[in-house]
C-alpha positions as CSV (number, residue, x, y, z in Angstrom):
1,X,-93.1,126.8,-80.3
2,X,-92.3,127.4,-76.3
3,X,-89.1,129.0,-76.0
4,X,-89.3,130.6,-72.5
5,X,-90.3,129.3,-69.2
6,X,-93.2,131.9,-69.4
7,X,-94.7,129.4,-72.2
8,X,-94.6,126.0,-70.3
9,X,-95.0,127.7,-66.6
10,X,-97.8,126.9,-64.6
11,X,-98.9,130.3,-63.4
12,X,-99.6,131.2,-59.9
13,X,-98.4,129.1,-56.7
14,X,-99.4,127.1,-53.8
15,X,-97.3,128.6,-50.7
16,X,-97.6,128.6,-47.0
17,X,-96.1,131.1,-44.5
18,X,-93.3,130.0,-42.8
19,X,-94.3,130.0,-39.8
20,X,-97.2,127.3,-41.0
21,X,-97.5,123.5,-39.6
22,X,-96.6,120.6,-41.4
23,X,-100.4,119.6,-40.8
24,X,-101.4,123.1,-42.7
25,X,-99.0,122.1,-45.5
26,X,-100.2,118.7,-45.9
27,X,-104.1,120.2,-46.1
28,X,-103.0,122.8,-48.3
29,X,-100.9,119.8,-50.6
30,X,-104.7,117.5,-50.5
31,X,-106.9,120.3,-51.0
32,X,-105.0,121.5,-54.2
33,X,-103.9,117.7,-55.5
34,X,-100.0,118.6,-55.4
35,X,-97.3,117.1,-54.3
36,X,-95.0,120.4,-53.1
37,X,-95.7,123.8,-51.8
38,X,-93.7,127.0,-51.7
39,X,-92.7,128.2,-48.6
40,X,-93.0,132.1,-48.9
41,X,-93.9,135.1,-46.6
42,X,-92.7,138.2,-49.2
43,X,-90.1,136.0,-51.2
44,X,-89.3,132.9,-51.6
45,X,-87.9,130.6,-48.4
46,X,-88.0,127.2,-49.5
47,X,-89.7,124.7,-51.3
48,X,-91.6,121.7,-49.0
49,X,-92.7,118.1,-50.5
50,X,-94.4,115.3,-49.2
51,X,-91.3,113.3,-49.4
52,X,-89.6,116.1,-47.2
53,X,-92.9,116.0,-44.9
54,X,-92.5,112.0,-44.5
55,X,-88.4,111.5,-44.1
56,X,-87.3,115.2,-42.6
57,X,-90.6,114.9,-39.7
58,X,-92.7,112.3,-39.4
59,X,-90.1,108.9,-39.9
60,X,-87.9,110.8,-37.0
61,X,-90.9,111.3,-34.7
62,X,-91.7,115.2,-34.7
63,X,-95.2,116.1,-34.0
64,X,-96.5,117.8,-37.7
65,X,-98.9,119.9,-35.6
66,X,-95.8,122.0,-34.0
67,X,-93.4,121.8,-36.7
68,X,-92.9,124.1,-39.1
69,X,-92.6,124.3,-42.8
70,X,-89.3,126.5,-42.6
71,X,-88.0,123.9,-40.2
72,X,-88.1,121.2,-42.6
73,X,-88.2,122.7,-46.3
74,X,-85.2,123.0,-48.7
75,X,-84.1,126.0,-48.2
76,X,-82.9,128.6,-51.0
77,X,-84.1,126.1,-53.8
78,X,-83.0,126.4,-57.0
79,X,-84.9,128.9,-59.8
80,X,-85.6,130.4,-62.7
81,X,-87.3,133.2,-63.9
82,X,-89.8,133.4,-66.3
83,X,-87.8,135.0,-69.3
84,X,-85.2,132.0,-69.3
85,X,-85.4,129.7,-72.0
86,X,-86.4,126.4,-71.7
87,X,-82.8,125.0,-72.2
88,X,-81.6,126.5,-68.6
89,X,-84.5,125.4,-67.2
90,X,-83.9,121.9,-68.2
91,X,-79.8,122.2,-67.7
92,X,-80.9,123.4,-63.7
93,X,-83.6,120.0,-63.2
94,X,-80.1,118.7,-64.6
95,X,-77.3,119.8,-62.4
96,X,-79.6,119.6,-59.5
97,X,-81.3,116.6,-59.8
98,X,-84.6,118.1,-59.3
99,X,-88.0,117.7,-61.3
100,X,-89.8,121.3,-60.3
101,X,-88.5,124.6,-60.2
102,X,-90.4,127.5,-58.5
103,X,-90.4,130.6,-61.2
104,X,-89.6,133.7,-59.5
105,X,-89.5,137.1,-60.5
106,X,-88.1,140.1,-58.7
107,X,-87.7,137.6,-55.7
108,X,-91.0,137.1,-55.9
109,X,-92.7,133.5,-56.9
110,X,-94.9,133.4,-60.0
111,X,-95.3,129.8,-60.9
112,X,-94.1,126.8,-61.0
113,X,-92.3,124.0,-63.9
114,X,-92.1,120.5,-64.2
115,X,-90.4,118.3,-65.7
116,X,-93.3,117.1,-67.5
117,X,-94.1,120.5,-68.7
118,X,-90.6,120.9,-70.7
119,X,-90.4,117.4,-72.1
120,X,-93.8,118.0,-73.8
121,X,-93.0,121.5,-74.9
122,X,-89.8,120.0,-75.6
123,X,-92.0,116.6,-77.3
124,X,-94.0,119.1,-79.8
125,X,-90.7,121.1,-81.0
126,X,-89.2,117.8,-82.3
């Protein structure tokens, strides 16, 4: 029975620097068949999608070679470490009306969850 975000996570992340193009971050998304990256020199910055990559850059104009990630990620997205149940997890998507949250520990990012990872934790409890 998962009870923590440690038991659903997916471990490890995909990131680019800051300082990275939207071009990098758009390889980086095909290469590893995702649809977001972290955005991360030490800690966490942000969190970039495609959908932020389409509307925030490329529907206004902006070259994707000289942009960077920084300049069009969410900034400070919302978290949650490891060691938090699944219920705040779940409560965050929630109040935020998001479907991923990075997992960070010590400031540091560790993995990622999905909505689709707590509702079939959440499928197998019931």
């Amino acid at each position: 029975m998962a009870v923590f975000v440690r038991d659903v996570m997916t471990p490890g992340v995909v990131a680019v620097r800051p300082d990275a193009s939207l071009v990098e971050a758009a390889q980086l998304m095909r290469a590893q068949d995702v649809g977001d990256v972290l955005v991360a020199d030490h800690e966490l910055v942000g969190i970039l999608t495609d959908r932020d990559i389409t509307l925030r850059a490329v529907a206004d104009g902006a070259d994707p070679l000289t942009v960077s990630a920084r300049a069009v990620c969410t900034p400070h997205p919302v978290v949650v470490g490891p060691d938090d149940a699944l219920v705040t997890a779940v409560a965050l998507m929630r109040d935020h009306e998001v479907r991923r949250l990075p997992v960070v520990e010590d400031g540091r990012p560790v993995g990622m969850v999905a909505l689709g990872d707590l509702a079939a934790a959440l499928d197998q409890d019931v």
